[in-house]
Phi, psi and omega in degrees: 000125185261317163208166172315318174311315173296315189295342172289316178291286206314317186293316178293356206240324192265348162288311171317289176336301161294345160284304145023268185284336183257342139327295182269353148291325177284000168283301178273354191223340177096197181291337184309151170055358173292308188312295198306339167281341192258352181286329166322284189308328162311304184286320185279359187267314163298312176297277158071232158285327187292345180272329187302306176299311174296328178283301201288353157340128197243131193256016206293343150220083176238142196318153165337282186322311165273011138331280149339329182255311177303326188260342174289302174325300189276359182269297188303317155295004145289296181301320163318300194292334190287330170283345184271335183282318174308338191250009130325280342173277202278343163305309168320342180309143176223150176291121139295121188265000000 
């Protein structure tokens, strides 16, 4: 991780993705599933602001390391949630006839 900033970007950037995704399901598919897609999205917008709050976290006096165990913990609980909610997203799909 090169600084929080860049890292704040990832986060908005990997929310996005998923606002998106969830946008153009709701495009392609219509009203079917709409609750459960704004509820994803509703979630990923929480989460969120809760990685965003965890980056501003103030470490001032804890060692290189646990610095380092803090933001790998929060890179890695980004990354779970965000493959999981994206595989939310796309469970919803329904066949067109």
């Amino acid at each position: 991780m090169a600084s929080k900033k860049e890292f704040k970007k990832d986060v908005n950037f990997l929310t996005n993705e998923i606002l998106m995704r969830g946008m153009i399901h709701l495009e392609f598919f219509g009203e079917k599933n709409s609750n459960q897609v704004f509820e994803i999205m509703n979630d990923a917008v929480t989460k969120r602001n809760d990685y965003i709050s965890r980056i501003n976290y103030r470490l001032k006096d804890k060692s290189a390391k646990e610095v380092k165990s803090h933001f790998k913990l929060i890179y890695d609980d980004l990354l779970k949630s965000t493959h999981g909610l994206l595989e939310k997203i796309d469970s919803l799909d329904i066949e067109i006839n």
